[in-house]
Backbone of each chain as nested JSON, in Angstrom:
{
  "chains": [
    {"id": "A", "residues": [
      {"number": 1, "name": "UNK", "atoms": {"N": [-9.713, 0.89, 25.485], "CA": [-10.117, 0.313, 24.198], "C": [-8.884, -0.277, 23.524]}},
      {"number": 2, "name": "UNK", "atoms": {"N": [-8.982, -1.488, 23.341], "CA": [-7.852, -2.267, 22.528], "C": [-7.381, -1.604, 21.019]}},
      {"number": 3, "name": "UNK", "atoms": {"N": [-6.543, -1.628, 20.365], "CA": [-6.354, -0.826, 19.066], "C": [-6.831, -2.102, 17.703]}},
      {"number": 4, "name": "UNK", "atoms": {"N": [-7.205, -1.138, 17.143], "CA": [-8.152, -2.249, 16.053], "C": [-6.411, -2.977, 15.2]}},
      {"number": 5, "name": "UNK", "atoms": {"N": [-7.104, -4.084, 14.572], "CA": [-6.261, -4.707, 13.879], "C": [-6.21, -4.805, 12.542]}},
      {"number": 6, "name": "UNK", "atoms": {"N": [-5.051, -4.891, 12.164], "CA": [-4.883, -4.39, 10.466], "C": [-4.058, -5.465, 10.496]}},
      {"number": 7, "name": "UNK", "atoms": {"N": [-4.731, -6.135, 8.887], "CA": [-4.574, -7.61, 8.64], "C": [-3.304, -7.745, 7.24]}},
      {"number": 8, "name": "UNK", "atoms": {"N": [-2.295, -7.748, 7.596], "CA": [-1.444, -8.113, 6.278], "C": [-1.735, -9.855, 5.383]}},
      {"number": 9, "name": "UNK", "atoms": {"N": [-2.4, -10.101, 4.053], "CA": [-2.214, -11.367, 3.726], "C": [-1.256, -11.271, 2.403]}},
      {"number": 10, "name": "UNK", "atoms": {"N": [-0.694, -12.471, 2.565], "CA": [0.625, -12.771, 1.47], "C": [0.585, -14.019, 1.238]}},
      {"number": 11, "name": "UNK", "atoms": {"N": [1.625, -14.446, 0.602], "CA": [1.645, -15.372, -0.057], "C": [3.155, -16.476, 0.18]}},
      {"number": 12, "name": "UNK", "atoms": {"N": [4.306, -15.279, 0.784], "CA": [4.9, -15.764, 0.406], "C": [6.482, -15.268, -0.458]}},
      {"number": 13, "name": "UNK", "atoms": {"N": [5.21, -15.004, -1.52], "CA": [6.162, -14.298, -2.818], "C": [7.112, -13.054, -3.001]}},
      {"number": 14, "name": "UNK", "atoms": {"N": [7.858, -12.904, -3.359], "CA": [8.972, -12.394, -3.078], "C": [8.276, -10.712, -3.505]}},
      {"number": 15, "name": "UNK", "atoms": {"N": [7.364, -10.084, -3.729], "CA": [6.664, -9.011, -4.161], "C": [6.192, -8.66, -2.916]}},
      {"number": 16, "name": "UNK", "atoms": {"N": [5.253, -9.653, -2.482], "CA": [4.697, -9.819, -1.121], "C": [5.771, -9.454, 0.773]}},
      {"number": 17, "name": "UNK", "atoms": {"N": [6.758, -10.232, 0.109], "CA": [8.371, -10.276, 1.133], "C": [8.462, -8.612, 0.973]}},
      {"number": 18, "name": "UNK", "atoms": {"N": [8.644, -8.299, -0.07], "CA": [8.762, -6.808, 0.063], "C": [8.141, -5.728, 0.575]}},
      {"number": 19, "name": "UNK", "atoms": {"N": [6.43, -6.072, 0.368], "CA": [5.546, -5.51, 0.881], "C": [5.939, -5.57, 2.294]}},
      {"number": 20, "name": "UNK", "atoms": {"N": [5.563, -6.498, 2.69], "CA": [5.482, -6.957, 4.072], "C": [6.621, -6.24, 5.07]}},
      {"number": 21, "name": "UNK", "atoms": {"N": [8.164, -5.895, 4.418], "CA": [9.073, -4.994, 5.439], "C": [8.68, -3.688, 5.389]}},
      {"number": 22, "name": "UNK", "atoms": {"N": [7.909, -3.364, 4.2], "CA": [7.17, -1.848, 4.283], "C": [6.606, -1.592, 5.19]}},
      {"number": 23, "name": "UNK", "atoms": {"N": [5.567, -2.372, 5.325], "CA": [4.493, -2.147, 6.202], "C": [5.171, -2.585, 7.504]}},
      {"number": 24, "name": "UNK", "atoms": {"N": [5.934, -3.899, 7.501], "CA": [6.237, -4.227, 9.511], "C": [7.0, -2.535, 9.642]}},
      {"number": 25, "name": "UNK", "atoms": {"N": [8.056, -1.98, 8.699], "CA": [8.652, -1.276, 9.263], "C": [7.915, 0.184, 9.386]}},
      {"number": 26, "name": "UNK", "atoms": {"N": [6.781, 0.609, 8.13], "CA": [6.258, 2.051, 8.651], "C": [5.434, 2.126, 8.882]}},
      {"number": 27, "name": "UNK", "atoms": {"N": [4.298, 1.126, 9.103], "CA": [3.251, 1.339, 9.658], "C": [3.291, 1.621, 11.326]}},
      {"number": 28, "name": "UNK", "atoms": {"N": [1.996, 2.554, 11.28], "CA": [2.093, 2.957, 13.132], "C": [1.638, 2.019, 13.847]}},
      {"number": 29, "name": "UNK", "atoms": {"N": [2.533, 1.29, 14.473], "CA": [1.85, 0.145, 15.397], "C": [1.295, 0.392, 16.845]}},
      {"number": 30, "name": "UNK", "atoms": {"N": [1.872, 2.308, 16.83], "CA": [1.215, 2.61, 17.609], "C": [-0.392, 2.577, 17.398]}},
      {"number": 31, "name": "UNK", "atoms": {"N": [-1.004, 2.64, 16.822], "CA": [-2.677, 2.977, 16.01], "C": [-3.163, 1.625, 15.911]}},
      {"number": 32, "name": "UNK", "atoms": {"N": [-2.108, 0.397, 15.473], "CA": [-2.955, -0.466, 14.753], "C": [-2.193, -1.719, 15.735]}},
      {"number": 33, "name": "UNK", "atoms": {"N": [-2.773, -2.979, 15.488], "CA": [-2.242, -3.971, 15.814], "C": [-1.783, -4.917, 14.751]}},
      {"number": 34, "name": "UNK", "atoms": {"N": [-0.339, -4.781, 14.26], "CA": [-0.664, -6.001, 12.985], "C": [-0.1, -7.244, 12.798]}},
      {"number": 35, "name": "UNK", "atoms": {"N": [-2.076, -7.828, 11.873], "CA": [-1.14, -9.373, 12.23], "C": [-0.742, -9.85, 10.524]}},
      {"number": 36, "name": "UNK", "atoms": {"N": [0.175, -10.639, 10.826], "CA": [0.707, -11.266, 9.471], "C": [0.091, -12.741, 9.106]}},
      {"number": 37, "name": "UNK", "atoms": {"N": [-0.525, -12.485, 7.815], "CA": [-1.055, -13.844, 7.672], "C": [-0.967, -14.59, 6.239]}},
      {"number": 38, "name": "UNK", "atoms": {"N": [-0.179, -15.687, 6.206], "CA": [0.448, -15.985, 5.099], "C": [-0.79, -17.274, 4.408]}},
      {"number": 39, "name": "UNK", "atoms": {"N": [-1.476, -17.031, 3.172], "CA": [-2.793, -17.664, 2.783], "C": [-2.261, -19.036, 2.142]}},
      {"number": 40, "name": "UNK", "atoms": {"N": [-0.926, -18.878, 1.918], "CA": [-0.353, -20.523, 1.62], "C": [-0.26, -21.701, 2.598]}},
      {"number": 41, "name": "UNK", "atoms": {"N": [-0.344, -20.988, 3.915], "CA": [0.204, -21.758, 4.754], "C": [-1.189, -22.184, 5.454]}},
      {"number": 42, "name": "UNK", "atoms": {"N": [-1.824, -20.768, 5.204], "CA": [-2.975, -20.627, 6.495], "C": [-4.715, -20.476, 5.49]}},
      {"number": 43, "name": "UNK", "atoms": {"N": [-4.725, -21.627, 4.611], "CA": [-5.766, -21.354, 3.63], "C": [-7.124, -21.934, 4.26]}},
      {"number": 44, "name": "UNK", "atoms": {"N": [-7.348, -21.703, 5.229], "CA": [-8.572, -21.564, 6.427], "C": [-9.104, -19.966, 5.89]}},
      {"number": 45, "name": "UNK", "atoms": {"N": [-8.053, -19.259, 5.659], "CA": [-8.388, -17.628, 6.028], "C": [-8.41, -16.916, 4.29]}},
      {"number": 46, "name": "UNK", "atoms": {"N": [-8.406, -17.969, 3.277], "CA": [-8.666, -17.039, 2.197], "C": [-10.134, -16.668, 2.531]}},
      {"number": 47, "name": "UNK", "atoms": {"N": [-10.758, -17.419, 2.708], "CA": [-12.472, -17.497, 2.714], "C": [-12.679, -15.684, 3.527]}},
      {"number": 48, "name": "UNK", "atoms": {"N": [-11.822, -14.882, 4.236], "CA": [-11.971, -14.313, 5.257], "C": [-11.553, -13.502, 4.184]}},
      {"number": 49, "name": "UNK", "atoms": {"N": [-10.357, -13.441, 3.866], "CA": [-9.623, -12.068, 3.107], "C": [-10.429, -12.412, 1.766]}},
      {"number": 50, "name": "UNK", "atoms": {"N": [-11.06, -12.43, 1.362], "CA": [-12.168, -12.5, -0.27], "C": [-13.421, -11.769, 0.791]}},
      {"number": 51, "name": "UNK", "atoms": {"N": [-13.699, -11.978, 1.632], "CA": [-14.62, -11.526, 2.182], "C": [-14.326, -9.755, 2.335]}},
      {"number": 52, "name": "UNK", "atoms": {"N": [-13.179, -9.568, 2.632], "CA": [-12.998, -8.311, 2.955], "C": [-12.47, -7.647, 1.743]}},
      {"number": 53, "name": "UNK", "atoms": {"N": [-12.566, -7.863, 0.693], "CA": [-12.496, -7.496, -0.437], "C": [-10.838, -7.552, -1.14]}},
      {"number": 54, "name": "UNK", "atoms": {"N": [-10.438, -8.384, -0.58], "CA": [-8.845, -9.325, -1.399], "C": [-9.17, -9.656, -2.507]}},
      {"number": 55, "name": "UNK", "atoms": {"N": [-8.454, -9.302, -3.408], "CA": [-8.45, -9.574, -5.014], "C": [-6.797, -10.842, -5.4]}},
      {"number": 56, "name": "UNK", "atoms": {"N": [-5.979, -9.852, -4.653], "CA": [-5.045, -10.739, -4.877], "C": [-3.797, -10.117, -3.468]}},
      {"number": 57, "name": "UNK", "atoms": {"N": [-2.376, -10.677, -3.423], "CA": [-2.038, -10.978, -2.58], "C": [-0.496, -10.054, -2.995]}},
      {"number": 58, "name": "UNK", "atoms": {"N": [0.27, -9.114, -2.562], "CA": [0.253, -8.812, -1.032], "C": [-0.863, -7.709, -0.685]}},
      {"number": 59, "name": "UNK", "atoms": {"N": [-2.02, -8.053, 0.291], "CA": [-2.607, -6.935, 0.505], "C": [-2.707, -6.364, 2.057]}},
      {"number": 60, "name": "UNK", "atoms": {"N": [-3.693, -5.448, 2.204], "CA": [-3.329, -4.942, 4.007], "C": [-4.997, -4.502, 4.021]}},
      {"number": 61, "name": "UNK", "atoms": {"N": [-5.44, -5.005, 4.916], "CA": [-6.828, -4.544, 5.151], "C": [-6.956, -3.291, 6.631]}},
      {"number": 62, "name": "UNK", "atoms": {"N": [-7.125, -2.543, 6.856], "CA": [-6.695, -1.557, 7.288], "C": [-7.687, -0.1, 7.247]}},
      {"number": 63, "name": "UNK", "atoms": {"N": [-7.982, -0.265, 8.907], "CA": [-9.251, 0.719, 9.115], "C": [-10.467, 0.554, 7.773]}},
      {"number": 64, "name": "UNK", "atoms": {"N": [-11.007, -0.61, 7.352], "CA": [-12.07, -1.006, 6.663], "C": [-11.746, -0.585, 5.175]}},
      {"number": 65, "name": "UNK", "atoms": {"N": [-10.516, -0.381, 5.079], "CA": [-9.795, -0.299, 3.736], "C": [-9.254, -1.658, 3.399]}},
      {"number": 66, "name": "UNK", "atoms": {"N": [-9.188, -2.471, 2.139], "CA": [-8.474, -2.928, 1.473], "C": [-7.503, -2.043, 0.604]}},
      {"number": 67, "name": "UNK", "atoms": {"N": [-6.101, -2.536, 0.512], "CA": [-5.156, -1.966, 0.161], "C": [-4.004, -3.183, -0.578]}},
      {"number": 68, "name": "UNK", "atoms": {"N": [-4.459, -3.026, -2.059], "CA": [-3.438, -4.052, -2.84], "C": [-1.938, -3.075, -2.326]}},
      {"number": 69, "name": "UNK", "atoms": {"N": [-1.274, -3.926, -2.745], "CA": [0.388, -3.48, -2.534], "C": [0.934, -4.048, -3.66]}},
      {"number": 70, "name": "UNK", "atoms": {"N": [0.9, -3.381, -4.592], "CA": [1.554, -3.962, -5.747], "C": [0.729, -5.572, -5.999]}},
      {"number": 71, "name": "UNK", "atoms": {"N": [1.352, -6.097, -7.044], "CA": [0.877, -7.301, -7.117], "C": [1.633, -8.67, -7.41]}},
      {"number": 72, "name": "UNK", "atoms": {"N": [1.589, -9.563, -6.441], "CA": [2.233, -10.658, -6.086], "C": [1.802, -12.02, -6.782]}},
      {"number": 73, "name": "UNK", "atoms": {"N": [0.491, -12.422, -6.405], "CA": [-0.22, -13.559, -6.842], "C": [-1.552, -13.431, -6.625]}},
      {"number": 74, "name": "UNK", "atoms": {"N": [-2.86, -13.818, -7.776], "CA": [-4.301, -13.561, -7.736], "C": [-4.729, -14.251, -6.102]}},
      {"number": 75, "name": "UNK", "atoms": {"N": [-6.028, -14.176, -5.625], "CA": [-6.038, -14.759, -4.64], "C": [-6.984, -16.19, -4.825]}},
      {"number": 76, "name": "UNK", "atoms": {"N": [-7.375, -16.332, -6.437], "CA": [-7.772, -17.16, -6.899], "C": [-7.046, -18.024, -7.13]}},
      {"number": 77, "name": "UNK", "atoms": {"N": [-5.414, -18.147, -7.259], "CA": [-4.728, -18.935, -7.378], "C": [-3.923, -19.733, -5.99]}},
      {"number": 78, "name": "UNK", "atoms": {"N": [-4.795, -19.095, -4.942], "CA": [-4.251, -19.895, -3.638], "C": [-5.238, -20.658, -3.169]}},
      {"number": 79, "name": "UNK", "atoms": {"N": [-6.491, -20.796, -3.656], "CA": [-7.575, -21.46, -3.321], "C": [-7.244, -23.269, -3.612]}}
    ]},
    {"id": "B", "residues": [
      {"number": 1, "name": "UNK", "atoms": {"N": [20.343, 13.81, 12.07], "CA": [20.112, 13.194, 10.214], "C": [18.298, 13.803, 10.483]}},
      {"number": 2, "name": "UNK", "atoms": {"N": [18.029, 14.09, 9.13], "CA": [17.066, 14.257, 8.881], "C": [15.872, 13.205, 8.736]}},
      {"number": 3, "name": "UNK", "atoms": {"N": [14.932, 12.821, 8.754], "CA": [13.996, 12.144, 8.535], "C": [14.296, 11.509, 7.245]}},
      {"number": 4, "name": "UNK", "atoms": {"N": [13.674, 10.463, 6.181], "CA": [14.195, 10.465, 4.935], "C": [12.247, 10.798, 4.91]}},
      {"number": 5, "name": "UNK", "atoms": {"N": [12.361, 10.804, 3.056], "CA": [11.066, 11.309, 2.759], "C": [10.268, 9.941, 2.336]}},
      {"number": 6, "name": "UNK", "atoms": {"N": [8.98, 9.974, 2.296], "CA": [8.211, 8.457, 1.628], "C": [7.321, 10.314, 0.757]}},
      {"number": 7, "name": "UNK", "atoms": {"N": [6.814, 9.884, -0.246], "CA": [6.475, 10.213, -1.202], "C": [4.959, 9.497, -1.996]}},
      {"number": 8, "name": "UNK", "atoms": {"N": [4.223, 10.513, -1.545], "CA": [2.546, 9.49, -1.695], "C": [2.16, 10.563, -2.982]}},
      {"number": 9, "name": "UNK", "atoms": {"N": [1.732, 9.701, -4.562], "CA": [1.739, 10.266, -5.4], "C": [0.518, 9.876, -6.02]}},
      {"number": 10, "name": "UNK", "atoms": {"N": [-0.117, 11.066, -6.278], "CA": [-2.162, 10.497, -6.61], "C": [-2.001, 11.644, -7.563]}},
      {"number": 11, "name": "UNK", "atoms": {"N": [-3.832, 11.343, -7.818], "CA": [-4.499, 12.347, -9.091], "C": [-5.797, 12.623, -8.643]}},
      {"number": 12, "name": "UNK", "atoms": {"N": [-5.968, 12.857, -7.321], "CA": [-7.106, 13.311, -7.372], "C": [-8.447, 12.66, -7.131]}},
      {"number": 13, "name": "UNK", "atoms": {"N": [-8.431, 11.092, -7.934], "CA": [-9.542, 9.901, -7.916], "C": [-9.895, 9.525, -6.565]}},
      {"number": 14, "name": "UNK", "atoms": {"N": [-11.042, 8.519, -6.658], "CA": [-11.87, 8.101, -5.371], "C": [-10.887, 7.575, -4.813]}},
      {"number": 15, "name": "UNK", "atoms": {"N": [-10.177, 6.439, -5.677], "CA": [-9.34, 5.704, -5.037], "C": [-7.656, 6.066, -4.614]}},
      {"number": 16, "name": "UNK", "atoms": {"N": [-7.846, 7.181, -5.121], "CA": [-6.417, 7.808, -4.808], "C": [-6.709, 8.677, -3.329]}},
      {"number": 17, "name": "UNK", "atoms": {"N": [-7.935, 9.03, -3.509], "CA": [-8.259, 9.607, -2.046], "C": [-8.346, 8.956, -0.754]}},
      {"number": 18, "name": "UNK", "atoms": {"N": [-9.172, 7.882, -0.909], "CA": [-8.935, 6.424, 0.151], "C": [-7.605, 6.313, 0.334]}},
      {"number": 19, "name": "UNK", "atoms": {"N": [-7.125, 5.794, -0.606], "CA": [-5.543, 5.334, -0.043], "C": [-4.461, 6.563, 0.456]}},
      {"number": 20, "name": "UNK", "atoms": {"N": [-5.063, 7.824, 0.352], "CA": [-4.154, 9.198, 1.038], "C": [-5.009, 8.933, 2.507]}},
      {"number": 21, "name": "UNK", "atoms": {"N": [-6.089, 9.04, 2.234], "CA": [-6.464, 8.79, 3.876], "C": [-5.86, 8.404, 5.033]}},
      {"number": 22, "name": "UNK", "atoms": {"N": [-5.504, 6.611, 3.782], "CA": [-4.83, 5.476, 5.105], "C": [-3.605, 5.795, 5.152]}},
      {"number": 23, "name": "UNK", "atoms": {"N": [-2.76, 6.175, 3.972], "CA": [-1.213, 6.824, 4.348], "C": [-1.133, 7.562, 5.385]}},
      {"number": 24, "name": "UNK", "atoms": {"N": [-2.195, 8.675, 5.28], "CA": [-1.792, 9.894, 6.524], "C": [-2.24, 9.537, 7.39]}},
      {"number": 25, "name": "UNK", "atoms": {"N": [-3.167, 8.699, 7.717], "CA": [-3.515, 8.389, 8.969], "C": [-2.765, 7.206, 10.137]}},
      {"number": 26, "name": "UNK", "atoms": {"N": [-2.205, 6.419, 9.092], "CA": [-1.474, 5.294, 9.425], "C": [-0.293, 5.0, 9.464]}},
      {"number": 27, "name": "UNK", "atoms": {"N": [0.518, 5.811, 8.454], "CA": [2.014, 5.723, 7.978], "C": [2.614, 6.29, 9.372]}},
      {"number": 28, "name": "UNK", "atoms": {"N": [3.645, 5.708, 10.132], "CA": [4.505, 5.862, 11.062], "C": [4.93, 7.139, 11.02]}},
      {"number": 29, "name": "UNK", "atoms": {"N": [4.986, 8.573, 10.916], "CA": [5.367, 9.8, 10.31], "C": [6.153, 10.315, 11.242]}},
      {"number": 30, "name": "UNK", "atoms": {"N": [6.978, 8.852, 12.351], "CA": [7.781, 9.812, 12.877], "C": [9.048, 9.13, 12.571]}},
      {"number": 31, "name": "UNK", "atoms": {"N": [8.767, 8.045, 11.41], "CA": [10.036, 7.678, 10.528], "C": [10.206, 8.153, 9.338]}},
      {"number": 32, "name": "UNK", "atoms": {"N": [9.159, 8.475, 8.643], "CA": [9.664, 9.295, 7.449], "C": [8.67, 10.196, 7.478]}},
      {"number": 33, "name": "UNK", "atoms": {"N": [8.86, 11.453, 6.625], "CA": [8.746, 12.89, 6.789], "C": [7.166, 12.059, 5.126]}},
      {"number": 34, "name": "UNK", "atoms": {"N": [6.518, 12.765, 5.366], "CA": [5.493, 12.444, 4.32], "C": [5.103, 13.797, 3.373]}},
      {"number": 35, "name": "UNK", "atoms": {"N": [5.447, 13.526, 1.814], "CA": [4.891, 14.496, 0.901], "C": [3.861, 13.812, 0.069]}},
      {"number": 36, "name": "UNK", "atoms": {"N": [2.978, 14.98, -0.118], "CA": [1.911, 14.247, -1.121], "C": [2.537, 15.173, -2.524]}},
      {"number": 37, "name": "UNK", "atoms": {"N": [2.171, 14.47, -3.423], "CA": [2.569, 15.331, -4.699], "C": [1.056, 14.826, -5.783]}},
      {"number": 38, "name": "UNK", "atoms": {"N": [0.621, 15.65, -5.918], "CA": [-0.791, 15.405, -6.992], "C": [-0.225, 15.955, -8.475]}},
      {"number": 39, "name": "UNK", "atoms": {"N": [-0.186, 14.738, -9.282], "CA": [0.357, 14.455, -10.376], "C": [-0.013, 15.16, -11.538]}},
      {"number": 40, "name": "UNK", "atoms": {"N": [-1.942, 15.31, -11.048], "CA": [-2.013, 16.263, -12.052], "C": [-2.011, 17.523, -11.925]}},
      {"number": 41, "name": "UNK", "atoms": {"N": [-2.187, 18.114, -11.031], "CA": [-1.585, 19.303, -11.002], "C": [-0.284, 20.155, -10.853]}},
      {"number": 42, "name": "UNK", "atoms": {"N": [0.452, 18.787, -10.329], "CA": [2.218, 18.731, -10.197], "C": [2.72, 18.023, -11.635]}},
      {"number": 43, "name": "UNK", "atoms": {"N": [2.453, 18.415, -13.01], "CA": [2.377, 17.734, -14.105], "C": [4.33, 17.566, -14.546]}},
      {"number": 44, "name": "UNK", "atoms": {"N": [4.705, 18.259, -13.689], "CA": [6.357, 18.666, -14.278], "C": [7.775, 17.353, -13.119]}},
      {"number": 45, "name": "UNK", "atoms": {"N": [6.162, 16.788, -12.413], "CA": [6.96, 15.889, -11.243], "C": [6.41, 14.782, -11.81]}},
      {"number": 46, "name": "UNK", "atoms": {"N": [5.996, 13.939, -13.235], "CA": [5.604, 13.051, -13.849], "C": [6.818, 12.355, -13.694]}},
      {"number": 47, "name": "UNK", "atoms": {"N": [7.947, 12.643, -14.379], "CA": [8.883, 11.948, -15.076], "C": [9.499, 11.466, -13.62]}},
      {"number": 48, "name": "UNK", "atoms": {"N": [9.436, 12.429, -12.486], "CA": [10.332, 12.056, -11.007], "C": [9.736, 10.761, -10.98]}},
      {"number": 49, "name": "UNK", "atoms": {"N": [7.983, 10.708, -10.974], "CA": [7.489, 9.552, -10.537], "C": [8.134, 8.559, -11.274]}},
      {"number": 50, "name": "UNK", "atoms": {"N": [8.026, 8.611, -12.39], "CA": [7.836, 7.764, -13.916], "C": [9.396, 6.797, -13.497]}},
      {"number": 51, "name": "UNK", "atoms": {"N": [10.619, 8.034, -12.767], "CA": [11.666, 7.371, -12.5], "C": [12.111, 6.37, -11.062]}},
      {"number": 52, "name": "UNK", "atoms": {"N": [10.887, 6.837, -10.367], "CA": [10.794, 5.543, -9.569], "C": [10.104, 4.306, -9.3]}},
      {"number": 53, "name": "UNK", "atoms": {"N": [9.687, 4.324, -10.899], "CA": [8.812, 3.369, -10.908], "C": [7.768, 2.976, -10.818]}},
      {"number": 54, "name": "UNK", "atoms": {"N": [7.233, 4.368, -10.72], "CA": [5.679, 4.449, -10.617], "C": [4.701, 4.317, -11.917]}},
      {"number": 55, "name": "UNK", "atoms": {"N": [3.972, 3.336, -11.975], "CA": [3.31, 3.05, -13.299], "C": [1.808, 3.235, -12.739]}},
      {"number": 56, "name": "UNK", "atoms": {"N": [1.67, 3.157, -12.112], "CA": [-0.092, 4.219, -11.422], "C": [-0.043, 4.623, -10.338]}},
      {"number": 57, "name": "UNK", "atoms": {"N": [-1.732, 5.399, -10.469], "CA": [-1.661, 6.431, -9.026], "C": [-2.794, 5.703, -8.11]}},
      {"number": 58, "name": "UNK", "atoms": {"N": [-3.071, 5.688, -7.319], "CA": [-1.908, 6.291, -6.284], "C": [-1.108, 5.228, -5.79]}},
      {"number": 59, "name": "UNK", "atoms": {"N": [0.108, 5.735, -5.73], "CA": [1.645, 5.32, -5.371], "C": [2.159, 5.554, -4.022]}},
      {"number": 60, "name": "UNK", "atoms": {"N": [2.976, 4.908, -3.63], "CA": [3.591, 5.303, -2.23], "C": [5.463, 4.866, -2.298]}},
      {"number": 61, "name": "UNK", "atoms": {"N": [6.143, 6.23, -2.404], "CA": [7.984, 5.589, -2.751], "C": [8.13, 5.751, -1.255]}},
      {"number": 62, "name": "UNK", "atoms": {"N": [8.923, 4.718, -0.308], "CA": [9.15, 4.797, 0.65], "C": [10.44, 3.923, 0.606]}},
      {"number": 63, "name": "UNK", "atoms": {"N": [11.2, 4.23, 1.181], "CA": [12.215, 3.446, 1.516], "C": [12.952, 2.166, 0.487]}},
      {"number": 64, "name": "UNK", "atoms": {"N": [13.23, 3.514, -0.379], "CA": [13.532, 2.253, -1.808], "C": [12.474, 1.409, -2.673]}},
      {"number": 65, "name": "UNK", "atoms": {"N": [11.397, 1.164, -2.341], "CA": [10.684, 0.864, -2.491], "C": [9.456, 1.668, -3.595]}},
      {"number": 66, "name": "UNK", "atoms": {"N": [8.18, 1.023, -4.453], "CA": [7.767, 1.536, -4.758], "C": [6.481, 0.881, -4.632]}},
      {"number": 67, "name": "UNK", "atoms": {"N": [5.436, 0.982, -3.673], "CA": [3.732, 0.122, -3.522], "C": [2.919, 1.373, -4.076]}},
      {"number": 68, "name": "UNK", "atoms": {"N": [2.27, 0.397, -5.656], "CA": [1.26, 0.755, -5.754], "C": [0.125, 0.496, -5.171]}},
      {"number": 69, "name": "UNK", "atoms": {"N": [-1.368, 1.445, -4.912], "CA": [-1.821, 0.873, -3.722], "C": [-2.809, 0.723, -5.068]}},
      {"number": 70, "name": "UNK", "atoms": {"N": [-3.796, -0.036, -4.856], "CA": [-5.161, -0.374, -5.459], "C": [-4.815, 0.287, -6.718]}},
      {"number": 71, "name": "UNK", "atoms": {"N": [-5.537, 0.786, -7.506], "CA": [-5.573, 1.165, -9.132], "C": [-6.476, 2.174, -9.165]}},
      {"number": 72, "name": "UNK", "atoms": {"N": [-5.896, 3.538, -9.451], "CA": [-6.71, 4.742, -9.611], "C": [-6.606, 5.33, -11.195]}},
      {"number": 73, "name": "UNK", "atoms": {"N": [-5.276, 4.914, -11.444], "CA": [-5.242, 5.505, -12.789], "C": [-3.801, 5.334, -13.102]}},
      {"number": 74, "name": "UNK", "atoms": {"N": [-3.704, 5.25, -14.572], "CA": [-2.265, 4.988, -15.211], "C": [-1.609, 6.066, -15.244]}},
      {"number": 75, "name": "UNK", "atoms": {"N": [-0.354, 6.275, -15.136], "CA": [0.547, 7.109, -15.277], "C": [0.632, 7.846, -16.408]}},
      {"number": 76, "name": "UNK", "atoms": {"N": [0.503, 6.893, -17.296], "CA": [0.754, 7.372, -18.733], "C": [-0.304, 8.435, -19.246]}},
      {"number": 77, "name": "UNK", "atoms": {"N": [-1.788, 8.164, -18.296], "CA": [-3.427, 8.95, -18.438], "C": [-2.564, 9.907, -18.07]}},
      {"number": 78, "name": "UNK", "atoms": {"N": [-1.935, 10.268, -17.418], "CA": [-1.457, 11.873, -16.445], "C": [-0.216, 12.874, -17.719]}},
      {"number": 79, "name": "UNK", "atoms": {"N": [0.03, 12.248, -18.338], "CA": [1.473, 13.053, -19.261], "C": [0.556, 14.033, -20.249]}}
    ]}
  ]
}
């Protein structure tokens, strides 16, 4: 069985930059697979992270959890 | 050298419980050593939080760092 994937989205923003070495560095990558996905660059995929219950940005979606990380930028403002 | 500590700091709430879930289940724990501290019943470890920056629960201090995760409750509700 492949290991499920846990979705980091950001922005970018330097709140987000921070988040993001948290998680590359303590999350178990043994457990999870994670991918990094930046919604400035890659705004195909807000439609996806609003779906999974993204409010705003840096967040980590994770075993059917959404998980703000502090707060960076609304996700209404990357649309 | 010892492990260093990450420090997961709640009150008890729905949403403080979710996000202890994904800490313990997910957090790398063979890079940092993991304490939970429940704020309200640990009422005398307020000000520790308060000094790293923790302005709600549940919190996660890891590595210099301070991610609040989602919004369970204000700090200030806990004094």
């Amino acid at each position: 069985m492949s290991k499920p994937t846990a979705v980091f989205y950001h922005a970018g923003c330097p709140v987000c930059l921070d988040a993001e070495a948290a998680v590359t560095r303590y999350l178990d990558q043994g457990k999870v697979a994670l991918e990094i996905v930046h919604l400035g660059t890659s705004k195909s995929r807000v439609v996806e992270a609003e779906a999974a219950g993204v409010k705003s940005v840096p967040a980590l979606v994770i075993g059917g959890q959404t998980l703000h990380l502090n707060f960076g930028a609304a996700l209404s403002a990357l649309k």
